[in-house]
N, C-alpha and C positions, 0 to 999 in steps of 0.2 A: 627470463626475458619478459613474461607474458603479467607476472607479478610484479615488475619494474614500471610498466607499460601501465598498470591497473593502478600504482602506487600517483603515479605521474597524472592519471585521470580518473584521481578519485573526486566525487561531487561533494563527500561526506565520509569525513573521519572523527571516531568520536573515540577520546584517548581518557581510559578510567573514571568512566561516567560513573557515580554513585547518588542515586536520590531517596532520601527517606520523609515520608509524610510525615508532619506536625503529629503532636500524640501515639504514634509508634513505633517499636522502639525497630522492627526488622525492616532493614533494610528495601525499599520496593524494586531498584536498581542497584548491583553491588558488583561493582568493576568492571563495566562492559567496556569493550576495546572493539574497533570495523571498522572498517573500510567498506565503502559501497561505491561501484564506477559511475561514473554518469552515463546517461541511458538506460541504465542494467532495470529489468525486472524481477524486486526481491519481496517472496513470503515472509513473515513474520509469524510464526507458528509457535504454540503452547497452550498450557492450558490457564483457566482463569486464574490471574494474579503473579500468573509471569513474568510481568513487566513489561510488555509488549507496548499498554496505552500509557503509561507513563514514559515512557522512552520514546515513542511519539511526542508528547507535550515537550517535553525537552530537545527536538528537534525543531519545534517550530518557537522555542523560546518562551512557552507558557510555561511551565516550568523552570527556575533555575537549580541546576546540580547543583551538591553539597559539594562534591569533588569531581576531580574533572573535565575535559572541558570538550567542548565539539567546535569542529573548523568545516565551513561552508565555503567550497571553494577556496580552502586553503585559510579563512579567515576564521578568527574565532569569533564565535557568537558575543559581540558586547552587549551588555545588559540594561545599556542606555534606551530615550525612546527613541532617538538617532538609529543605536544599535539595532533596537529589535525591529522598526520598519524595515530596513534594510533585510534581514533575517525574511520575514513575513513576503516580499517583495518577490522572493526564490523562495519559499519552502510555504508550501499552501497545504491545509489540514483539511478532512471533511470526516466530520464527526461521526462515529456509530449511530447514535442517535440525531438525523439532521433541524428535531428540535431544539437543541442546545445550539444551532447554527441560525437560523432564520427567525429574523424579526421584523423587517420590513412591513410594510400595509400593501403591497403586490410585489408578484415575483418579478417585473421588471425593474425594480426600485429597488427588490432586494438584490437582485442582480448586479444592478449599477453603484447598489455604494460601496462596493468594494476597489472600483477602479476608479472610482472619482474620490475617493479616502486617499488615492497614491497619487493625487494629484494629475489624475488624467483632466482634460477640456473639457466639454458638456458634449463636442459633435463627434471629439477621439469615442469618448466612452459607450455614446448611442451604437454608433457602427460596429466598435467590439460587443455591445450587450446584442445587439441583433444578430450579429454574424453567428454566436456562441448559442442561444435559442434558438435560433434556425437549426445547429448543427446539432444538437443534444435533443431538437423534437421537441420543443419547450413551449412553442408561439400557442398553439391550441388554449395551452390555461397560464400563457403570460401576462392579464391582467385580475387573475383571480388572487388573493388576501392565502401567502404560504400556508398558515394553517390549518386551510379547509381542501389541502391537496392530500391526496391517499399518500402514505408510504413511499411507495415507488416513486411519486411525483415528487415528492419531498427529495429523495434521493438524489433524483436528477438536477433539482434548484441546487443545492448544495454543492454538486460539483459543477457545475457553474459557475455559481460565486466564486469558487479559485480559480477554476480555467480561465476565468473573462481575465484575469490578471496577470496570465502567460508565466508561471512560475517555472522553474528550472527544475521542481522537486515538490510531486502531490504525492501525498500520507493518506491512504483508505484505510479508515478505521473499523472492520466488519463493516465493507460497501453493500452485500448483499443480504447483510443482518433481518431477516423476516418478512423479506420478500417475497410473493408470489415468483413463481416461475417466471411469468412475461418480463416483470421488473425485473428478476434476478438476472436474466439475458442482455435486458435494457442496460441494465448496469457493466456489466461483459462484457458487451460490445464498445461502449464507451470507454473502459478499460482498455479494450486492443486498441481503437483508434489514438489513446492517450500513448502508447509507449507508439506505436507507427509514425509520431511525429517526435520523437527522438526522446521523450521527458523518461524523467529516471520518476519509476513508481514506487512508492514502498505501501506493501496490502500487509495488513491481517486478516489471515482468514484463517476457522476453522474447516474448511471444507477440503482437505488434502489430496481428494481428486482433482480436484481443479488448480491447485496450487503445483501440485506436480506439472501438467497440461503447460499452464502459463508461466510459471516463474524461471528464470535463468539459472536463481539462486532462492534457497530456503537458509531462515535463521531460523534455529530452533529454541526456545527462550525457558527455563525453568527456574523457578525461583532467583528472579533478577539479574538472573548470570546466561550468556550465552553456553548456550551447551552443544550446538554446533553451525558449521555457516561452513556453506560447500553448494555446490552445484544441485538441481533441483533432485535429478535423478539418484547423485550419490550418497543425497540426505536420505528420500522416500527408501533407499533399500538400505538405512541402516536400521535395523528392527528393533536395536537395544535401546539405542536414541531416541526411536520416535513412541518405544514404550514408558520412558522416562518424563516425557514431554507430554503424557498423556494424551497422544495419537495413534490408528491404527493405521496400517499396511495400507498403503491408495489399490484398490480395487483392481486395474489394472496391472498391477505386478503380482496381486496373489495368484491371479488367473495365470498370469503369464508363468506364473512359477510352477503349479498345481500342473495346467499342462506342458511343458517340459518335462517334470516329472511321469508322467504317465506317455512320456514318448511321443505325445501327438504332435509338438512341436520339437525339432532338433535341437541338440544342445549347443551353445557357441554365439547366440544370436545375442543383440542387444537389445536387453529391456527397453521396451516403449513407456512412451509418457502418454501415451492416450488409446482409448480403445480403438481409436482410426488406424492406430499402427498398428498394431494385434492385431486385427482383421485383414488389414493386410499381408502381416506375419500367414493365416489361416488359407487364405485366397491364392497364396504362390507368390504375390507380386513381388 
């Protein structure tokens, strides 16, 4: 029933996708097949060249598959410019690198042309650019030229630029890719307040403590092919998989396991996804 129910509201089904780059010959994407519900937050996990950020492009229609095809709310991606605005419209990208994303002469300008590109008014688009700055913390250096903003601040422009355009379905491509700590929070926090208003997230991240923490569901991606897709918890504990996938054990379940074993904690209990539950586990609560 619950697979019926998931099948009925999926946001994104993508039915033997395969894409191979110009000049070589292995495949980068080779038969992926998922379902993702709407609202759901999903990891994208593996290691470099797993096809993670091409399977992204190919969600937002920068990419066309060789085979294959992906339905967005049921529809299939057409590859018209008809088609791909509409695509673009729901499914909003923010690069690894938010260089390859901002070009504007100031961030409130970069801000704005993406909602006045979709045909918003000049007084729709100010109220959504302001409303979207205010809430991201962005006013302090919203008349400053994107490319003289640190990292983090870059960061922040960029999802913006998709947010201000209310998509059904943002893609973070490594959001916290070389960030200091404050930025890297900065960006987490905007992350929880992104799915709290109901948006279906899809992250890549290398960082598998945190992916366990926050995702509902982890994909686990090795050479072009899904090698598993399961709920956050019953991905992180499976150790074959996530040694395949060239990932270790999230920190919290070695612990949790390590004591277990050594009796400190009783046997029976259910692995936590963060060290807040562990410590609770410790504390009696």
């Amino acid at each position: 029933m619950e697979q019926d129910k998931m099948k009925e509201d999926s946001v994104i089904r993508v039915e033997n996708l395969s894409y191979t780059y110009e000049g070589n010959d292995r495949k980068a994407l080779d038969g992926i097949s998922l379902e993702i519900g709407r609202g759901r937050k999903v990891a994208f996990m593996g290691g470099n060249g797993s096809g993670k950020s091409t399977f992204f492009l190919c969600l937002n229609g920068l990419l066309r598959p060789r085979e294959g095809r992906i339905l967005i709310d049921g529809q299939p991606i057409r590859y018209t410019r008809k088609g791909l605005l509409e695509v673009r419209k729901k499914v909003g990208i923010v690069f690894q690198e938010p260089d390859n994303q901002l070009f504007s002469a100031s961030v409130y300008q970069e801000i704005s042309f993406g909602i006045l590109n979709l045909g918003a008014d000049e007084q729709t688009a100010r109220r959504e650019v302001e409303h979207v700055i205010a809430e991201l913390g962005i006013a302090p250096f919203q008349d400053r030229p994107a490319h003289a903003l640190s990292g983090g601040q870059k960061k922040q422009v960029a999802i913006a630029d998709i947010l201000v355009m209310h998509p059904e379905i943002i893609i973070l491509d490594e959001p916290a890719a070389a960030l200091d700590p404050e930025h890297t929070e900065i960006v987490h926090r905007i992350v929880d307040d992104l799915t709290g208003q109901g948006i279906t997230v899809l992250m890549s991240t290398h960082d598998i403590d945190y992916a366990l923490g926050w995702a509902d569901e982890i994909v686990l991606m090795h050479e072009g092919k899904v090698l598993r897709k399961d709920a956050a918890l019953s991905v992180c504990m499976d150790r074959e998989a996530l040694e395949t996938a060239h990932l270790r054990e999230p920190s919290v379940l070695r612990l949790f396991r390590n004591l277990t074993e050594k009796k400190i904690l009783k046997e029976g209990r259910k692995p936590p996804k963060t060290m807040g539950q562990l410590e609770s586990y410790l504390s009696g609560e």
